[in-house]
Backbone as numpy.savetxt, mean C-alpha at the origin, in Angstrom:
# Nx Ny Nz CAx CAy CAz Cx Cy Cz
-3.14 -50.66 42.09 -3.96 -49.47 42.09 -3.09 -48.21 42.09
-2.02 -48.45 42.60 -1.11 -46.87 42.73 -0.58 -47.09 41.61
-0.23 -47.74 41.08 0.60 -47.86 39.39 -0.94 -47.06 38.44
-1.62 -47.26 38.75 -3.23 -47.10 37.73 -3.32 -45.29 38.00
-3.42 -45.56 39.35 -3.43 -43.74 39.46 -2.52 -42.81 39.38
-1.20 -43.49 39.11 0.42 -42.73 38.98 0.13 -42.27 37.27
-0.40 -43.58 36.78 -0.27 -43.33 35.41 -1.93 -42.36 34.91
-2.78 -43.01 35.26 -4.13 -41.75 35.04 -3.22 -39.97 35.57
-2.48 -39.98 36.38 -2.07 -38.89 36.91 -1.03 -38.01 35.75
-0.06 -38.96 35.37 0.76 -38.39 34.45 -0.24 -38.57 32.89
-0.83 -38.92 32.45 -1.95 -38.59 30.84 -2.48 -37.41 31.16
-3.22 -37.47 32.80 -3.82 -35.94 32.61 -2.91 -35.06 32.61
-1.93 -34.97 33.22 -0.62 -34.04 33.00 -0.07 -33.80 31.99
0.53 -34.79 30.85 1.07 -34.46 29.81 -0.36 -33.93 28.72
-1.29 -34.47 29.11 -2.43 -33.71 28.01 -2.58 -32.14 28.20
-2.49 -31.92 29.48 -2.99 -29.74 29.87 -1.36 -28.94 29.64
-0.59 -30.10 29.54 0.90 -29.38 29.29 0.94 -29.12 27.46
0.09 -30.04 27.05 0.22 -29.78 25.57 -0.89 -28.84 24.57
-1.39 -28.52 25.53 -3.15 -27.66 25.02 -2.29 -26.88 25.65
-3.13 -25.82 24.68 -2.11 -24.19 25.27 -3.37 -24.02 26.70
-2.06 -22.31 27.31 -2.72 -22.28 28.66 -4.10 -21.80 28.62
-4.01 -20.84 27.59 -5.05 -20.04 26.63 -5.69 -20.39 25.81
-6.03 -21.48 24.86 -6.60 -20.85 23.67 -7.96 -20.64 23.43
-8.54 -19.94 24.35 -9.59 -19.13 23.77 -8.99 -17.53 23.01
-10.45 -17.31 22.45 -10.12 -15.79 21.83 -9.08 -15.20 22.55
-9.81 -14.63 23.73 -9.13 -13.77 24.99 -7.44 -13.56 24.97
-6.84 -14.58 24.23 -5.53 -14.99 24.27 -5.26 -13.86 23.04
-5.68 -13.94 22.13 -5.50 -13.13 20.94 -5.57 -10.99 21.01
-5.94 -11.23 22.36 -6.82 -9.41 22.81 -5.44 -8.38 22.00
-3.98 -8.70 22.45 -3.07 -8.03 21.91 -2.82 -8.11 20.11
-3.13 -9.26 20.07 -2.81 -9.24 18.39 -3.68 -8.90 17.60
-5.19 -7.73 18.12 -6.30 -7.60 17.45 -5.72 -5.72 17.44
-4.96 -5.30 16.42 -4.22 -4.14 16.64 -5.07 -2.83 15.33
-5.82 -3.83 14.93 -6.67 -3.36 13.95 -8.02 -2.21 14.47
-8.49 -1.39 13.36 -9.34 -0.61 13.94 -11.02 -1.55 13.35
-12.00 -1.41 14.20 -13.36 -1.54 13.67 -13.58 -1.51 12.53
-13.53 -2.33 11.67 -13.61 -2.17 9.93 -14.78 -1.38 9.37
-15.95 -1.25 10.72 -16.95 -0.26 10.21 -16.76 1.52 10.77
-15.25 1.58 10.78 -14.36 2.86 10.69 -13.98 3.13 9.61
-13.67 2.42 8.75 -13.34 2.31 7.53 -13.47 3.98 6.65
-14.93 4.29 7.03 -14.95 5.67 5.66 -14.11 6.32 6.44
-14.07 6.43 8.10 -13.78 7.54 8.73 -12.53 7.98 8.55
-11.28 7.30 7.65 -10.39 7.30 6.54 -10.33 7.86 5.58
-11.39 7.11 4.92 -11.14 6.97 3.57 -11.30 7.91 2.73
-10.17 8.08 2.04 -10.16 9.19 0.68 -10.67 8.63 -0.36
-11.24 8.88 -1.40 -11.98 9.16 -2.51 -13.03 8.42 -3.01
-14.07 8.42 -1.88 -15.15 7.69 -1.19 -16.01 8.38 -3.03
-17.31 7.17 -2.61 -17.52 7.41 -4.36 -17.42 7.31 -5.56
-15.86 8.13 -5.47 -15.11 7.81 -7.56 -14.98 6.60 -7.15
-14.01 6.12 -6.43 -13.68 4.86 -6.33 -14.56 3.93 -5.48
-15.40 3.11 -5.72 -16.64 2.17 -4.81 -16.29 0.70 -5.78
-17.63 0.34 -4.77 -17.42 -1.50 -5.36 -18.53 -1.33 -6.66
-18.85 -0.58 -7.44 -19.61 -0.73 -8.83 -18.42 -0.39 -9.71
-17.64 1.10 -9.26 -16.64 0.96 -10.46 -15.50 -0.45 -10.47
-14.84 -0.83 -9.01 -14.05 -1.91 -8.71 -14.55 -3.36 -7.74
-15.76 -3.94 -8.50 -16.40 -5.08 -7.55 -15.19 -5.72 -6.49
-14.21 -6.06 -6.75 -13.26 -6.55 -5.93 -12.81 -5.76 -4.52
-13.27 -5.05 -5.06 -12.78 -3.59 -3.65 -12.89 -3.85 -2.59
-12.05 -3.96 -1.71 -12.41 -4.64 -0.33 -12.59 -3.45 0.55
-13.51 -2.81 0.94 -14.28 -1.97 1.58 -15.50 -2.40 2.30
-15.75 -1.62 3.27 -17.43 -2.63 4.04 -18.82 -1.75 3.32
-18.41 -0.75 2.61 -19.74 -0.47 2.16 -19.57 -0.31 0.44
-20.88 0.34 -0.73 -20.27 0.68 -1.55 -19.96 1.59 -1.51
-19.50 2.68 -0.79 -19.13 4.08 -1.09 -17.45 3.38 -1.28
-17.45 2.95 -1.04 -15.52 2.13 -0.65 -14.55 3.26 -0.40
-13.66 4.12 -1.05 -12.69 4.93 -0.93 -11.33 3.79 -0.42
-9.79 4.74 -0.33 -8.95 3.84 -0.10 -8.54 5.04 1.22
-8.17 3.72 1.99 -7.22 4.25 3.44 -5.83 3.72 3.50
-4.87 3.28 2.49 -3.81 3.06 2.38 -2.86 4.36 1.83
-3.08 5.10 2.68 -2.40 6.48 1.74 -1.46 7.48 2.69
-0.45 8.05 1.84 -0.01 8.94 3.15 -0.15 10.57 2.80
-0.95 11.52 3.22 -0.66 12.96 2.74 0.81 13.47 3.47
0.84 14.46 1.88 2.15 15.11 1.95 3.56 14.14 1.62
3.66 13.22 1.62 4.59 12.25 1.42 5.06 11.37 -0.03
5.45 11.35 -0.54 5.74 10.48 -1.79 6.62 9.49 -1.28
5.88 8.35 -1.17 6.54 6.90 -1.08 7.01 5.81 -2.37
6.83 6.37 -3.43 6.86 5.79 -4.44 8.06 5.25 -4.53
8.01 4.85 -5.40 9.78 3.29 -6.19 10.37 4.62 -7.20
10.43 3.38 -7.95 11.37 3.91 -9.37 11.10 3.00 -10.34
10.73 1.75 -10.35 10.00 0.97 -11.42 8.74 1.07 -12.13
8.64 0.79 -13.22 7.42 1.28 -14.19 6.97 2.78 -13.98
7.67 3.27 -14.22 7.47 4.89 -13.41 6.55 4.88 -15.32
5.12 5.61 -14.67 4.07 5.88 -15.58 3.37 7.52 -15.02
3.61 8.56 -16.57 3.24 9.83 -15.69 1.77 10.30 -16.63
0.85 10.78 -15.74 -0.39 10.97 -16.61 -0.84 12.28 -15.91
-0.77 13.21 -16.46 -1.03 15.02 -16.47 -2.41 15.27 -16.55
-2.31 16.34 -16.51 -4.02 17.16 -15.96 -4.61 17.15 -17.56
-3.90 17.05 -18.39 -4.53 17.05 -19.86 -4.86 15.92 -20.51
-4.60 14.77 -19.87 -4.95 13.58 -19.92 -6.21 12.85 -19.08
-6.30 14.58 -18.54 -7.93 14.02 -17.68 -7.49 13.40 -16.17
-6.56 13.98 -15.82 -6.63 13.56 -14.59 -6.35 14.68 -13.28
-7.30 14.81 -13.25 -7.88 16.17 -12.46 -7.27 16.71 -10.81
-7.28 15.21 -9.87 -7.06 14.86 -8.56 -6.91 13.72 -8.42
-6.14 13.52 -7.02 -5.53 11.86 -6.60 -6.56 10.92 -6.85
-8.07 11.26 -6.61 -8.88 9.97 -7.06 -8.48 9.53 -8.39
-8.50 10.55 -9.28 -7.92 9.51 -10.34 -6.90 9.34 -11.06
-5.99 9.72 -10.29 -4.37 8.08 -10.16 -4.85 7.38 -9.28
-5.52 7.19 -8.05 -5.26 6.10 -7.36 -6.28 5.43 -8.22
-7.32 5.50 -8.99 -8.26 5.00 -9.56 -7.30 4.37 -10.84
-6.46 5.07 -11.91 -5.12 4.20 -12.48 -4.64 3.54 -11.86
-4.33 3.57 -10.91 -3.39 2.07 -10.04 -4.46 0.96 -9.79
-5.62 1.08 -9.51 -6.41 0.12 -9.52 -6.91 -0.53 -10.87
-7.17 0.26 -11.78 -7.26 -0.23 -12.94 -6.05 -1.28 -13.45
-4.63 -1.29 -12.86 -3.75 -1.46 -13.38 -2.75 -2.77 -12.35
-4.51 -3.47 -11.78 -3.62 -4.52 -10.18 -2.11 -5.16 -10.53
-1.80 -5.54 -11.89 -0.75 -6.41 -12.04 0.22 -5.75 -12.67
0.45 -4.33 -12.74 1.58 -3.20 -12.97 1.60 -2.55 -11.88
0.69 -2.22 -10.98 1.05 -0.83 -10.63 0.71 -1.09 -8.92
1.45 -1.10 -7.85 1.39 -1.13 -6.61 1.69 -0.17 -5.61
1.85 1.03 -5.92 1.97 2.63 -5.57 1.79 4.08 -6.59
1.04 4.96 -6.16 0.62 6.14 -6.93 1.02 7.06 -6.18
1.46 8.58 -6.79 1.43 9.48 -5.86 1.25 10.91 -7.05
0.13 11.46 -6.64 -0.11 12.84 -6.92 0.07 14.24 -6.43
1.75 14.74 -6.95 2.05 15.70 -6.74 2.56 16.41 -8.17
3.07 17.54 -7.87 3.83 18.62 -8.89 5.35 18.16 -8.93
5.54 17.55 -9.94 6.89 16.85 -10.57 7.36 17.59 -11.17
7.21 18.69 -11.67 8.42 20.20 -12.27 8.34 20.01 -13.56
8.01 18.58 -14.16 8.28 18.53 -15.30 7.55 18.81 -16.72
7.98 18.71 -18.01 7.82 19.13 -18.87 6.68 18.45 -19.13
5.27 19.09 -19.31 3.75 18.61 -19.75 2.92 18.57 -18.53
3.40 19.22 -17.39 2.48 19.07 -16.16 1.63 20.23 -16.11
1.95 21.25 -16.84 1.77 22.82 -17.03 1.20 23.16 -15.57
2.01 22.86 -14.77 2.00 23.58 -13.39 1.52 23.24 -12.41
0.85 21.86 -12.90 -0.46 21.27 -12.04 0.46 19.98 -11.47
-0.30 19.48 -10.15 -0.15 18.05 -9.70 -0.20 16.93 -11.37
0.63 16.00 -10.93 0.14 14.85 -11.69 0.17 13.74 -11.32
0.07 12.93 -12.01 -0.14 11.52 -11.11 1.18 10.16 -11.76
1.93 10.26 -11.11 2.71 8.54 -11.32 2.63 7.28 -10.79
2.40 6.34 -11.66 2.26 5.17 -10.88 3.95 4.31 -10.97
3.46 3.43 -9.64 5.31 2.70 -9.61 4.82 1.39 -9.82
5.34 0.84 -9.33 5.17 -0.59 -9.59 6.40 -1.54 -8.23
7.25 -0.34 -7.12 7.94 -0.53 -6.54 7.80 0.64 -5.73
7.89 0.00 -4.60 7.81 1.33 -3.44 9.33 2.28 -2.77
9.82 3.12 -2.42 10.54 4.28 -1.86 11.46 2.83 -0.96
12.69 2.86 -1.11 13.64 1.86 -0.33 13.63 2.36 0.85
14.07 1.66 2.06 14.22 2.69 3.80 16.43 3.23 2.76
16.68 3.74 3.42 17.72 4.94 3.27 18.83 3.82 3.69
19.39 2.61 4.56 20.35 1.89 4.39 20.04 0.43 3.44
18.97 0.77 2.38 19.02 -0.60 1.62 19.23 0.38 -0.08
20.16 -0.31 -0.55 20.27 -0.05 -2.04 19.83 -0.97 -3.03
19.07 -1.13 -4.18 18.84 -2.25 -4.95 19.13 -2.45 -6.50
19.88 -3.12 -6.80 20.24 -3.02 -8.06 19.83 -4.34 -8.83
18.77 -3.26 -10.11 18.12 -4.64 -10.78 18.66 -5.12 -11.62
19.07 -6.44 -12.42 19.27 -7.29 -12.85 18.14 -6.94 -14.32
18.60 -6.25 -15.11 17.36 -5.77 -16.09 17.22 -6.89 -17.58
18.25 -7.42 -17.37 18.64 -8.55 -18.51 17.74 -9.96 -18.35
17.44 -10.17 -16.67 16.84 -11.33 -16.47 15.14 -10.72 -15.60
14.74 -9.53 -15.67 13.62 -9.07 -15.35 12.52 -8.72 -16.39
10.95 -8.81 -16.08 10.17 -8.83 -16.83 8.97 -7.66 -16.33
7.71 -7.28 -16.86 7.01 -6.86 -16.87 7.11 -5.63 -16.61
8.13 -4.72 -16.36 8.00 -3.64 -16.02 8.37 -2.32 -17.22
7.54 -1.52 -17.13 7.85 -0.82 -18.43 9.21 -0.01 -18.65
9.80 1.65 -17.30 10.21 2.19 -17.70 11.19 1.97 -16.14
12.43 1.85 -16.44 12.97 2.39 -15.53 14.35 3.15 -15.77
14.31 4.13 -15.11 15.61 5.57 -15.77 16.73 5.12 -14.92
17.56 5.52 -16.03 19.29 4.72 -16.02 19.99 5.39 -14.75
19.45 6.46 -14.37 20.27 6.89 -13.16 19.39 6.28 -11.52
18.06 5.19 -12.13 17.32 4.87 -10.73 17.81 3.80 -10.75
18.79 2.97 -11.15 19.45 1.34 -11.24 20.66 1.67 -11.08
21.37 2.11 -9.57 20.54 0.63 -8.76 19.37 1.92 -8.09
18.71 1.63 -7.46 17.91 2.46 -6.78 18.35 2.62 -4.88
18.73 3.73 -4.88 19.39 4.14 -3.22 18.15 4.48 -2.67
18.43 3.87 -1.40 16.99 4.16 -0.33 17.62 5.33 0.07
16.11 5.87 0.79 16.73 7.00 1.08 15.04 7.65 1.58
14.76 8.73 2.84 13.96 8.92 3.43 12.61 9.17 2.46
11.54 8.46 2.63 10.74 9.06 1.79 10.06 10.85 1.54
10.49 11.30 0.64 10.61 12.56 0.20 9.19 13.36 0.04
8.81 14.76 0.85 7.58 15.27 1.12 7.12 15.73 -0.46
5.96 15.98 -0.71 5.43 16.41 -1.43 5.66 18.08 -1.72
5.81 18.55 -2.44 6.59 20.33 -2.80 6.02 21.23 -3.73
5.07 22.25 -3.21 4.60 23.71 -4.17 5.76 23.51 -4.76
6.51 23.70 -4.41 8.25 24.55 -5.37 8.93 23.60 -5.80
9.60 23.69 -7.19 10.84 22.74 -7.63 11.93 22.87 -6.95
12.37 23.98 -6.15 13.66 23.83 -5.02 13.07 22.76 -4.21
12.01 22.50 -3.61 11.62 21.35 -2.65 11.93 22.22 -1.66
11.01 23.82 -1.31 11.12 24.50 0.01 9.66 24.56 0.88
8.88 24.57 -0.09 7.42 24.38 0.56 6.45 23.28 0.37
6.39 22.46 1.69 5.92 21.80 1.55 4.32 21.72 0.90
3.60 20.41 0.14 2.64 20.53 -0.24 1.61 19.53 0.44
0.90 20.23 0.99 0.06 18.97 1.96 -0.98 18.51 1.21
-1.55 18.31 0.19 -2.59 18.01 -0.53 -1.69 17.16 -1.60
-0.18 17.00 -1.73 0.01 15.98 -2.72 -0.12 14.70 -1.54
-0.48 13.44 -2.03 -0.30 12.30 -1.59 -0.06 10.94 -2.47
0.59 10.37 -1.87 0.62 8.55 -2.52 -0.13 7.84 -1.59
0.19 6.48 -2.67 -0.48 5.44 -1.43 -0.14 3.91 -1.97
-0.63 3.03 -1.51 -0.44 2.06 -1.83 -2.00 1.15 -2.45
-1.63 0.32 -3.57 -2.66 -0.77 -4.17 -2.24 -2.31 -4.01
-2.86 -3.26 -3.39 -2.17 -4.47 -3.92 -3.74 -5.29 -4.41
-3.37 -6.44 -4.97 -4.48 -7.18 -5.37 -3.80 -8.75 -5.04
-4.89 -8.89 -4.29 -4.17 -10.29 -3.44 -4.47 -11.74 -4.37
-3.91 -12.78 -3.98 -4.15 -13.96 -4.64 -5.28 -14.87 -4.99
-6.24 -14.15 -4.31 -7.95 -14.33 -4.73 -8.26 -13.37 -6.02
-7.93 -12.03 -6.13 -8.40 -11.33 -6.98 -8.96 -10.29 -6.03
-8.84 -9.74 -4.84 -9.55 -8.68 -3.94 -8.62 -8.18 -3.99
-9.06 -6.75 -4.02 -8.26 -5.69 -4.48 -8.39 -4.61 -3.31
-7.11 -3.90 -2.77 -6.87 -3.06 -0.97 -6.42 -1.89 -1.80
-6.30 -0.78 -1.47 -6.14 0.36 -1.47 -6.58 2.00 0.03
């Protein structure tokens, strides 16, 4: 009988040693770091243009959808597939570049609409899409362009591409005043076909 209850004694023991101490929900309270998903608009920029009729995939909780992956004032963008589309091409405000990057799930994985100085912007914000996001400032990357595919444009002085702080948005081509109304952001389209922004 003491051999019977030594051993009933050690099964129940090695069984509560192998079930966690926790696993109910309750255990999870720290790793729930997320906000109320029915917060969602209280975000979201360009509620409307962009919804689940123009992009059914849109992962948003209502149809007004809009995207909350964005940063004002900031350009986080790459240097790959760099694509530039001007105010004369009909593109008025950031809804629609970030609305190009969505159109575009399997090119384009960052947009940012600011004043790029350059020749055909006639003074206005415009919109570029990347296809690669802004490096952190101690990683450098140098692409391999001989054995790489899908990407359209990338300029001979961004290979290799130096990280380096992501760079504010700028009224001025010196880069002295800041512009709080340019912003980027990010698009991805996941392995189902649902599409985040």
């Amino acid at each position: 009988m003491h051999f019977t209850t030594a051993a009933i004694s050690a099964l129940f023991a090695s069984v509560a040693l192998a079930a966690p101490l926790n696993s109910d929900e309750s255990d999870h309270r720290d790793g729930n770091i997320f906000p109320d998903f029915d917060r969602y608009s209280d975000w979201a920029i360009c509620k409307g243009k962009i919804n689940k009729n123009r992009f059914p995939n849109l992962q948003a909780p209502n149809n007004e959808g809009g995207c909350v992956r964005y940063y004002q004032g900031i350009d986080m963008t790459g240097v790959v597939t760099e694509q530039h589309f001007f105010f004369r091409d009909g593109f008025k405000n950031a809804c629609d570049c970030a609305a190009k990057c969505l159109e575009e799930p399997t090119m384009c994985t960052n947009w940012v609409w600011k004043h790029t100085f350059m020749q055909g912007d006639d003074g206005k914000r415009s919109c570029t899409l990347y296809s690669s996001p802004n490096l952190p400032t101690d990683v450098t990357l140098k692409y391999d362009l001989a054995n790489s595919k899908g990407f359209n444009l990338l300029q001979p002085a961004n290979n290799p591409q130096a990280g380096a702080p992501a760079p504010l948005t700028f009224l001025d081509a010196a880069g002295t005043i800041p512009d709080k109304f340019g912003v980027s952001g990010f698009m991805v389209q996941d392995q189902n076909g649902r599409q985040f922004c």
